[in-house]
C-alpha positions as CSV (number, residue, x, y, z in Angstrom):
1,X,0.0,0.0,0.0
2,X,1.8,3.6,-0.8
3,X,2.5,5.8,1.8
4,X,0.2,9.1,1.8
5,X,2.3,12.4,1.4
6,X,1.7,13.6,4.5
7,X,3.2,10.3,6.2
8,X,6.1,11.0,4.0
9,X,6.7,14.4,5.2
10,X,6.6,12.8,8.5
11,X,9.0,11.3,8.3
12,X,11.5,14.7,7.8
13,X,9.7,16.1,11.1
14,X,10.3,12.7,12.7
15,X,14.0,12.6,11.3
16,X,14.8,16.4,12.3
17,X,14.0,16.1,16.2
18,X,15.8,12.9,15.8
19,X,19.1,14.4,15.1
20,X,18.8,17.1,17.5
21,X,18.2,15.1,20.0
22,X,21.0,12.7,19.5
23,X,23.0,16.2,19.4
24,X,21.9,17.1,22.7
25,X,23.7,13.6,23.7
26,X,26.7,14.9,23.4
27,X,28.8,18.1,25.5
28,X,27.3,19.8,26.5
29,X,24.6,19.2,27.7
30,X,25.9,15.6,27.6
31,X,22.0,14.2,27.7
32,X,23.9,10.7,27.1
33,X,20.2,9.0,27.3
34,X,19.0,10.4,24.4
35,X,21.4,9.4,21.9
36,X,19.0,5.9,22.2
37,X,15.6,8.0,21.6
38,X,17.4,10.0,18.4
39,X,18.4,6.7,17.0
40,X,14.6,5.6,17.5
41,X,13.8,8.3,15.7
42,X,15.8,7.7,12.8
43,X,15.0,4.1,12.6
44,X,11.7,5.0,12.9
45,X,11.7,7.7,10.2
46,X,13.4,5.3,7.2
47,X,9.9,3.7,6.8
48,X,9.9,3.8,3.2
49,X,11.2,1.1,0.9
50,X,12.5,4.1,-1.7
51,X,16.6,4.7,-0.9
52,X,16.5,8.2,-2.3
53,X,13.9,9.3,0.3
54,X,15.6,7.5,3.0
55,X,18.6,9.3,1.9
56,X,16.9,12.4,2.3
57,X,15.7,11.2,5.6
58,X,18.8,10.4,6.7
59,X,20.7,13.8,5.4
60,X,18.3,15.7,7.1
61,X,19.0,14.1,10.6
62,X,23.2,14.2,9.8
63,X,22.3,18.1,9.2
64,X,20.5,18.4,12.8
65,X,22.9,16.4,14.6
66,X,26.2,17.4,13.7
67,X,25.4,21.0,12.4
68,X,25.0,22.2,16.0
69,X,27.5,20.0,17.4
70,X,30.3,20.8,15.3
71,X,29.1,24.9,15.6
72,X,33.1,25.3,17.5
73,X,34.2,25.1,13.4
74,X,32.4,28.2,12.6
75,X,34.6,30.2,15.7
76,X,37.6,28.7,14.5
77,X,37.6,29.1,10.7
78,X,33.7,30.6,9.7
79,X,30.8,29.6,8.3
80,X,31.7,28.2,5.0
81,X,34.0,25.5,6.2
82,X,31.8,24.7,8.7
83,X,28.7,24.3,6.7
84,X,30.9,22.3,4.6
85,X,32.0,20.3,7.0
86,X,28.6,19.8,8.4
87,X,26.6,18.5,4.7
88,X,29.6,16.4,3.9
89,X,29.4,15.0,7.6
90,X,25.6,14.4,7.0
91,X,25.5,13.0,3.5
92,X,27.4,9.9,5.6
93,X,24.2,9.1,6.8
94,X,22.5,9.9,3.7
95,X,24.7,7.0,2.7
96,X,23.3,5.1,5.8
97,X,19.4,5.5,4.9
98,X,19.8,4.6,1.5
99,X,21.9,1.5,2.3
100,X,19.4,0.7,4.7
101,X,16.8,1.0,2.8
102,X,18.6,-1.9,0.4
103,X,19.3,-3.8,2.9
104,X,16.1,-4.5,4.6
105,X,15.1,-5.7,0.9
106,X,17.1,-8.9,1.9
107,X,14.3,-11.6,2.6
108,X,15.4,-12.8,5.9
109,X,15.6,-9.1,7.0
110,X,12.0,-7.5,5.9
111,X,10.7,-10.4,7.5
112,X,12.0,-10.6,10.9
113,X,12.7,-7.8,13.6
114,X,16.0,-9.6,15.0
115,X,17.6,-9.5,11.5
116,X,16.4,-6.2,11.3
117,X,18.1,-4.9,14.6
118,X,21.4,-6.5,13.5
119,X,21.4,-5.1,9.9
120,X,20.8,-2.0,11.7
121,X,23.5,-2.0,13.7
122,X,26.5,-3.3,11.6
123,X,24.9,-0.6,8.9
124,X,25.5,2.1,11.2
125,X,28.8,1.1,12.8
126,X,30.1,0.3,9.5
127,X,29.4,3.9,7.8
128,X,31.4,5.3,10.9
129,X,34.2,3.7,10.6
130,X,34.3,4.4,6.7
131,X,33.5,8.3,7.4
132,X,36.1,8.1,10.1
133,X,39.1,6.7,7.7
134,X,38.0,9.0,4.4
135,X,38.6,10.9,2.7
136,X,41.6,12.6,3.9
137,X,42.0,10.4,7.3
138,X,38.4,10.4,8.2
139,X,36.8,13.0,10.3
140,X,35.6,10.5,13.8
141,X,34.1,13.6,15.2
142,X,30.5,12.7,16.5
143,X,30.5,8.8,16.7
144,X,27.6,8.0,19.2
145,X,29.9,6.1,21.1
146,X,31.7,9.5,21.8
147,X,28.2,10.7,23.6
148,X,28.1,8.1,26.5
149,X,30.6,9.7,28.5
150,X,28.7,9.5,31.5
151,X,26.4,6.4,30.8
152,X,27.0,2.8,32.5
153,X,26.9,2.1,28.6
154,X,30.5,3.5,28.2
155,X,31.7,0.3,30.5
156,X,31.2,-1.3,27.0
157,X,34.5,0.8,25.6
158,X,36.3,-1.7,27.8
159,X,34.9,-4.3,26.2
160,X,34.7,-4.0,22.4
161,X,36.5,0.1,21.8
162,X,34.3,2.3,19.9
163,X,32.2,0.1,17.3
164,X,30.8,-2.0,20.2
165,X,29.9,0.6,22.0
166,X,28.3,2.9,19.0
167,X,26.7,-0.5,17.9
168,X,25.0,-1.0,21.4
169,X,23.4,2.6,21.2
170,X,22.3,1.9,17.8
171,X,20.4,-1.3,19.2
172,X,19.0,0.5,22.2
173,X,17.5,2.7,19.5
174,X,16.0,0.1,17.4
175,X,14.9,-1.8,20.1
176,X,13.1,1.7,21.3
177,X,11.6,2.2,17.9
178,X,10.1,-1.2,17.7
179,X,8.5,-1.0,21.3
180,X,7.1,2.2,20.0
181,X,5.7,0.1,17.1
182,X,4.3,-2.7,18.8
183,X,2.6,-0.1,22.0
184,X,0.8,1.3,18.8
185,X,-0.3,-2.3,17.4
186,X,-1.1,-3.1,21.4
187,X,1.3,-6.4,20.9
188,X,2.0,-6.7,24.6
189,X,4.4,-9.2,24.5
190,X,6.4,-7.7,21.5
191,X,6.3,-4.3,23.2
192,X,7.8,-6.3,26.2
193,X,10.4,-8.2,24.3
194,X,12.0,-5.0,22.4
195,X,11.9,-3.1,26.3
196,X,13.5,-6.8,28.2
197,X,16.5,-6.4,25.4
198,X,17.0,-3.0,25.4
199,X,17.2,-3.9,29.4
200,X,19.8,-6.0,29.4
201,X,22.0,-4.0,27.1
202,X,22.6,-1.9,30.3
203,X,22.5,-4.0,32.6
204,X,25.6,-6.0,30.8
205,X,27.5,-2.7,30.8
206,X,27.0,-2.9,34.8
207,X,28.5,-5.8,35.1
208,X,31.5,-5.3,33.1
209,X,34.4,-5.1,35.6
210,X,36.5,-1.5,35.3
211,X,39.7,-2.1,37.3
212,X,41.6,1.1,38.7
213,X,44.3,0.2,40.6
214,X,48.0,0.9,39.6
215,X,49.7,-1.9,38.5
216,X,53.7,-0.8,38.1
217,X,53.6,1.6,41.4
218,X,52.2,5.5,40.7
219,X,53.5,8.8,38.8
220,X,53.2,12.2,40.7
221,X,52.3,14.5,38.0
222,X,52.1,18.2,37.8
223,X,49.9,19.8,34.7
224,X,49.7,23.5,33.7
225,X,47.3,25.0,31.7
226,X,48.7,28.5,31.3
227,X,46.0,30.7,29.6
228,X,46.3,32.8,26.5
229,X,46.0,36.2,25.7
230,X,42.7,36.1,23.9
231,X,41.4,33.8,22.3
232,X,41.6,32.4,18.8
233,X,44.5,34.8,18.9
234,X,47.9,32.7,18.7
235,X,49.7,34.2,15.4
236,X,51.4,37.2,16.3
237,X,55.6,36.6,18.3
238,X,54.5,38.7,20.9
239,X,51.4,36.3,21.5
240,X,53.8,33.2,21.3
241,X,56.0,34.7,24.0
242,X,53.2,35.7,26.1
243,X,51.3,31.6,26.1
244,X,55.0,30.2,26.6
245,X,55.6,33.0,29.7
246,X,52.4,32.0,31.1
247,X,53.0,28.3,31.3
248,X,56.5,29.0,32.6
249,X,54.8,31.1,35.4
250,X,52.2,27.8,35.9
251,X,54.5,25.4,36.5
252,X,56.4,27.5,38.8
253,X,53.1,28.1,40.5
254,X,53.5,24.4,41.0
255,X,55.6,24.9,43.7
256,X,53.0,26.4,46.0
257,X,51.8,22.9,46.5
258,X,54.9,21.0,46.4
259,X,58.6,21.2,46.8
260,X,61.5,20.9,44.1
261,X,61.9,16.9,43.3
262,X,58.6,16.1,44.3
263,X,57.0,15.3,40.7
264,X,58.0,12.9,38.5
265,X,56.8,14.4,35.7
266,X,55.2,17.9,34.5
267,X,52.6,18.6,31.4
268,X,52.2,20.9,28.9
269,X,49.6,21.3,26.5
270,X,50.0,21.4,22.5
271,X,51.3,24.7,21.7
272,X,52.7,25.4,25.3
273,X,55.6,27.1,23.5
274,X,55.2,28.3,20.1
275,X,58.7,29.5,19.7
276,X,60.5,26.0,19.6
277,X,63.0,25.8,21.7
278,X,65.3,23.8,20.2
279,X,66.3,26.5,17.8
280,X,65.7,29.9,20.4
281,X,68.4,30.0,23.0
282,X,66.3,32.6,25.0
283,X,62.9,29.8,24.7
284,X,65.2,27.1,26.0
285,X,66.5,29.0,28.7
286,X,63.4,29.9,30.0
287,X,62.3,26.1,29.5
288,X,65.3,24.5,31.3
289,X,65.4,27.1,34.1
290,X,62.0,26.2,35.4
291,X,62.5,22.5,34.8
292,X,65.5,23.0,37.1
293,X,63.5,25.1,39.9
294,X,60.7,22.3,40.2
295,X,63.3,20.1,39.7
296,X,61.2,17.3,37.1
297,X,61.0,16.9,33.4
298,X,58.7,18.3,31.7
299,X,56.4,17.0,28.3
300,X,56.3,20.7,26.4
301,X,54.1,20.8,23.4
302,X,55.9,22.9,20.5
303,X,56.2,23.4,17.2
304,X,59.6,22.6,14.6
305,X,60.0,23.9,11.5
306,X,62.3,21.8,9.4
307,X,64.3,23.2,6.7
308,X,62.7,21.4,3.8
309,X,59.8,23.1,4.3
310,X,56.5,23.0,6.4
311,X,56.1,21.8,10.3
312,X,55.5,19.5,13.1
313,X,53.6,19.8,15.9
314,X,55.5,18.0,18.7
315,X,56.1,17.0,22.0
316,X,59.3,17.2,23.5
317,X,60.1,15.7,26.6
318,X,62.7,17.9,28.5
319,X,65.3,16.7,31.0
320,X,66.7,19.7,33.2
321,X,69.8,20.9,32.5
322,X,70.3,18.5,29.4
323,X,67.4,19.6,27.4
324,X,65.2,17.6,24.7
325,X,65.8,13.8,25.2
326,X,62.6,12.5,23.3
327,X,59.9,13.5,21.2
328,X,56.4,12.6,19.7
329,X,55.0,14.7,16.1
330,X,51.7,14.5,15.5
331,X,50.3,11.9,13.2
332,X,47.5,13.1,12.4
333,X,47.4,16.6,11.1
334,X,43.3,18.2,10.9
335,X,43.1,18.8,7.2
336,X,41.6,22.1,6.1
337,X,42.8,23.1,9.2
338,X,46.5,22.2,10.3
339,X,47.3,21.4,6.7
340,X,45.4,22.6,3.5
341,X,44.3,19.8,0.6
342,X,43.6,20.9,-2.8
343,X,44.2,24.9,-1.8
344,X,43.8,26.0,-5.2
345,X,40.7,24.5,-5.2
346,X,39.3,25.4,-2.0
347,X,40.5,28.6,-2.3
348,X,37.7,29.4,-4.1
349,X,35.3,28.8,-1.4
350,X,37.2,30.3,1.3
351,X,40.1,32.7,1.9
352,X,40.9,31.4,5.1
353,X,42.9,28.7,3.8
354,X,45.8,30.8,3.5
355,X,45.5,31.6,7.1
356,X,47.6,28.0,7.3
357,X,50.5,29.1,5.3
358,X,53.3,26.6,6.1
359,X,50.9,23.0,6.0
360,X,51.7,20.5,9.2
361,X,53.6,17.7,7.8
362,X,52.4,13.9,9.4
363,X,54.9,12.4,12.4
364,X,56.0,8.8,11.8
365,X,56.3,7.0,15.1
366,X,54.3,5.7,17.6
367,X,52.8,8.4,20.7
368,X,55.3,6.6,23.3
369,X,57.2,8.9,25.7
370,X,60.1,6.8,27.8
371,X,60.7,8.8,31.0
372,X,63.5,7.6,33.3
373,X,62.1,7.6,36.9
374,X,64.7,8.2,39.4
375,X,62.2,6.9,41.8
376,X,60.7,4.1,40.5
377,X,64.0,2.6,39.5
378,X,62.7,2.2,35.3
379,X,61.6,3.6,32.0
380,X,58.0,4.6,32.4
381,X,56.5,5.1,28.8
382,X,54.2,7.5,28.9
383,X,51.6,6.8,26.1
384,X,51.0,10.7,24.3
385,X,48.2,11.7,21.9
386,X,47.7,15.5,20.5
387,X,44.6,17.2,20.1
388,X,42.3,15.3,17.7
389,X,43.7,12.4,17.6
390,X,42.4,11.7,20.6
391,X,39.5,10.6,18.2
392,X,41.3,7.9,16.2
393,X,40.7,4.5,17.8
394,X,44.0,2.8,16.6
395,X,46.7,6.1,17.4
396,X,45.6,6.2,20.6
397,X,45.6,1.8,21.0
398,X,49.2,2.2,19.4
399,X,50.1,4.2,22.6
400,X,49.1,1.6,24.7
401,X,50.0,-1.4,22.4
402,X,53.8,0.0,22.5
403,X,54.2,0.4,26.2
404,X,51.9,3.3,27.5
405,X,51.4,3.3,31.3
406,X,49.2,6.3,31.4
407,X,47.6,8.1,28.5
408,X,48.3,12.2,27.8
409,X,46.2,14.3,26.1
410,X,47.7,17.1,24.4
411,X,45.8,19.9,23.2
412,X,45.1,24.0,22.1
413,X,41.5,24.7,22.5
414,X,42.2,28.3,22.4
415,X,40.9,28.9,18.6
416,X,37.5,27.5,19.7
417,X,36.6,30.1,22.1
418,X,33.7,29.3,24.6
419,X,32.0,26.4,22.3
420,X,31.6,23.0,23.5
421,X,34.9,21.6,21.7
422,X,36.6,21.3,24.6
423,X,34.0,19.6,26.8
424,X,33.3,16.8,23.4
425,X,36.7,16.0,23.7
426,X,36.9,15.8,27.0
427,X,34.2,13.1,26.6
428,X,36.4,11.3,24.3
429,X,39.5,11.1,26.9
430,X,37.3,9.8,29.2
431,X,36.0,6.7,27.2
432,X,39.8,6.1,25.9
433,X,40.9,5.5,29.3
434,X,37.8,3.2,30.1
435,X,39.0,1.8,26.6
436,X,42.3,1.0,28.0
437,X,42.5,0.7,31.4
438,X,44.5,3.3,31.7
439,X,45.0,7.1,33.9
440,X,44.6,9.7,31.1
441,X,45.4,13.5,31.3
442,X,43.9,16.2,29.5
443,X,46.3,19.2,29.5
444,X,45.0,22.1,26.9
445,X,46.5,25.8,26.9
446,X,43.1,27.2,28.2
447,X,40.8,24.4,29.0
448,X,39.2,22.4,29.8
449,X,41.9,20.4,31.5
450,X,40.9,17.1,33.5
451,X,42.7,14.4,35.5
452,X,40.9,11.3,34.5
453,X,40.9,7.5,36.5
454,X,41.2,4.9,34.4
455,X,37.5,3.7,34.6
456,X,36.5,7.2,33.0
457,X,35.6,9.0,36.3
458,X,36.6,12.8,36.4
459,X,38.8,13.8,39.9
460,X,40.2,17.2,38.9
461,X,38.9,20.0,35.6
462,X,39.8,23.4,35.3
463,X,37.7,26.2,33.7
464,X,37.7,27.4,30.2
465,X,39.9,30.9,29.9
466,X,42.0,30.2,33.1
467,X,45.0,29.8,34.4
468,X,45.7,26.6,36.6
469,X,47.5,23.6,37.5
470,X,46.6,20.4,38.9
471,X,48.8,18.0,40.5
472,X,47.7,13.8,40.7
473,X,49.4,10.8,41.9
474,X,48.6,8.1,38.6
475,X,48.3,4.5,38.6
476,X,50.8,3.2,36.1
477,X,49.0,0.0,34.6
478,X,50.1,-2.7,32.0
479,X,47.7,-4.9,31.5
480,X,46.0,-4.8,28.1
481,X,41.7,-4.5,28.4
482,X,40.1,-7.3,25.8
483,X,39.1,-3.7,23.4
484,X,43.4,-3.3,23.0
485,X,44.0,-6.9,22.3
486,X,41.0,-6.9,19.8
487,X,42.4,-4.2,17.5
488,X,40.9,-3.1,14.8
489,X,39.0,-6.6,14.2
490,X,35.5,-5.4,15.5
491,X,35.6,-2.2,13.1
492,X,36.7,-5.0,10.1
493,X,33.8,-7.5,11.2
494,X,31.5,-4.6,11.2
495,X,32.6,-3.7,7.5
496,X,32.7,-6.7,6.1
497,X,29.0,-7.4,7.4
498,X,27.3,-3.7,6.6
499,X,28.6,-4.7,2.9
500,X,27.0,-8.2,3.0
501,X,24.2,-7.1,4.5
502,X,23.4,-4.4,1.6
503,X,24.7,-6.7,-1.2
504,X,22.2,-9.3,0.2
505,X,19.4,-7.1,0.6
506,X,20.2,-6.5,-3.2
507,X,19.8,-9.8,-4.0
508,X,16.4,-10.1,-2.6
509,X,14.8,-7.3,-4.0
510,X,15.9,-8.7,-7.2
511,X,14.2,-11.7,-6.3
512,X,10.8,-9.9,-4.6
513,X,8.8,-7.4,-6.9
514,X,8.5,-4.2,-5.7
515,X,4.8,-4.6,-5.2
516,X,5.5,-7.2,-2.4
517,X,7.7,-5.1,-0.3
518,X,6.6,-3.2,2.6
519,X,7.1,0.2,3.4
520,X,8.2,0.2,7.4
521,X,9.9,-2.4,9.5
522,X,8.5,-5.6,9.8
């Protein structure tokens, strides 16, 4: 039977406050319980059998979720790049409705409600992961994993990563859709069913054990977050020498709290010093003059400028009174961004490309920081991530894979101003350490800055726009959680299913005439 036009339309409305609402999921507010309802939505707006609409369906709930969430691209860089970024972000799940939409064509599928919750799911994990890796290195941003920072369902990070978790939330939305179905057809015990699995989804993450205690003895740790000048404003020397001034004055601040010796370690942010030391005697001396008053090392986020052209962003660890004695670059530059693809091209929609004149080359080697620890007799590898690639599930497990006790979080949120940018990833740290079991520290030039447990919970934050320093003791741990060993693999299985899935649901519909297929879910 055809669908009227008004049930059509519908099915916009229904797709719109679907995506907000999943928006509102995320920081801030952080409504982590409604990223389940805007995934009902959603499933419950890709009624039709027609992939076009449901590609319109699902457009228009990508351009209500991540258009407000996303809103910190428009302070950084304007409103062209960030509209961009938002319709290219949404016509993923454009790509999403229209491959469900072929894949519930698939006999097996239209027919029955449990294949249609698991083609579901692998659909939707498996169009993250592919809008995470392209074009250009993916832009992970927005994964609904990345909203259950303060759900019991984030317990499931430990378990499977990111594309168990996202897939759960998915499934708590389907299963929330097809109560709402069977309530309206008054089938009781379907209505029951859909609610008794949807049930046990969280109560499995309650039961999924999240271990805290150190393992290879503790790291005192001091972190400065140093403040800028204004914000969004880091270009001019002047500037550069105030931000690396101000974090020299932080960690001496430091020693209001403790005496010379007493830290093992102490943090900088991404961009700490502008002016790289390694080259500017007067930088350096600065540098290694307060390393030597608090008497500890110190993990200084700079920048280097090699002589064949373009830049790193780097972390250099700093040993007083010997200077730089390891180092991490960035391996993920932000393109459009950091570095600038097809400028010629993209010129044309935007002047501000050239406000990136010198692009960020790619590091090479793994975020692993060996610090010798006078006091724990050994190398401690500090495990070291900058700014977004906090976001990227396997830079982050290759920090743990090769070694890292603890987990660092690098970044500059100073170009976002007072947007939620800082708060979303801030959400992200805390699911990485749940991830992998280990203490994680985000240190940013002007918040917001957290010490993080490893089972996610929050013990110190500073303020955006402030200057201030936190000091933790850290449980160094080893063990790997079963999401590290499993690698990648869950994000492949999901992959190779969401293609079989589709490519079956093609098969059927070649196979059923269109006459015979329903419009809605089974």
């Amino acid at each position: 039977m055809p669908v009227p036009p008004s049930a059509r339309w519908l099915t916009l409305v229904l797709a719109a406050a679907g995506g907000l609402i999943t928006r509102l999921a995320f920081p801030d507010p952080g409504l982590s319980l409604l990223a389940p309802v805007g995934m009902a939505l959603l499933y419950l707006a890709l009624r039709r059998d027609s992939a076009a609409w449901n590609a319109l369906v699902g457009l228009v709930w990508g351009l209500t979720c991540f258009g407000p969430m996303i809103t910190w691209a428009n302070d950084a860089v304007g409103p062209v790049p960030w509209l961009a970024l938002t319709v290219f972000e949404a016509g993923y799940v454009a790509l999403f409705g229209a491959a469900w939409a072929w894949a519930r064509r698939g006999h097996a599928v239209w027919r029955s409600g449990a294949w249609q919750l698991a083609a579901f799911v692998v659909l939707w994990v498996g169009v993250e992961e592919l809008r995470s890796a392209w074009p250009f290195g993916g832009f992970p941003w927005g994964r609904l994993a990345f909203s259950q920072a303060d759900s019991s369902l984030s317990a499931y990070m430990w378990l499977g990563g990111t594309p168990l978790l996202s897939g759960v939330v998915a499934a708590l939305g389907v299963l929330l859709g097809r109560a709402v179905l069977a309530a309206g057809q008054v089938a009781l015990g379907r209505t029951v069913g859909a609610l008794a699995a949807g049930g046990a989804l969280v109560v499995g993450s309650l039961l999924i054990p999240l271990d805290t205690v150190a393992q290879q003895g503790t790291l005192r740790v001091g972190a400065v977050q140093g403040n800028v000048p204004e914000p969004g404003k880091l270009d001019a020397f002047g500037e550069r020498r105030q931000v690396l001034d101000n974090h020299v004055a932080g960690t001496r601040a430091l020693l209001e709290d403790v005496q010379p010796g007493d830290l093992d370690l102490v943090l900088w942010p991404e961009n700490g010093t502008d002016i790289d030391p390694q080259v500017d005697a007067e930088a350096a001396g600065l540098i290694d003059g307060v390393a030597q008053e608090v008497g500890a090392p110190l993990l200084v986020g700079t920048v280097e400028y090699p002589d064949s052209g373009g830049r790193y962003n780097t972390a250099l660890l700093w040993q007083p009174g010997e200077g730089p004695v390891a180092r991490y670059s960035k391996q993920r530059p932000a393109p459009f961004a950091e570095y600038i693809p097809l400028r010629s091209f993209v010129r044309h929609f935007s002047d501000a490309v050239d406000l990136v004149s010198r692009d960020m080359l790619p590091g090479t080697e793994p975020g692993v920081i060996p610090l010798e620890s006078p006091r724990l007799g050994r190398t401690v590898v500090v495990g070291d991530v900058i700014c977004f690639e906090v976001a990227y599930d396997a830079i982050v497990r290759e920090a743990v894979t090769e070694g890292g006790e603890l987990l660092v979080v690098q970044t500059n949120n100073a170009s976002f101003g007072w947007s939620d940018e800082s708060t979303q990833q801030l959400a992200m740290s805390r699911l990485r350490a749940i991830e992998h079991g280990r203490a994680t520290v985000q240190i940013s030039t002007v918040g917001v800055s957290a010490v993080i447990e490893p089972n996610g919970v929050v013990t110190q934050r500073t303020e955006l726009f402030t200057d201030a320093q936190m000091i933790a003791n850290l449980p160094l741990r080893d063990s790997l959680t079963p999401a590290t060993r499993a690698g990648d693999r869950p994000a492949l299985v999901a992959d190779v299913l969401a293609v079989w899935v589709v490519l079956a649901g093609m098969v059927g519909a070649a196979r059923l005439p269109r006459a015979e297929r329903p419009d809605g879910p089974a």
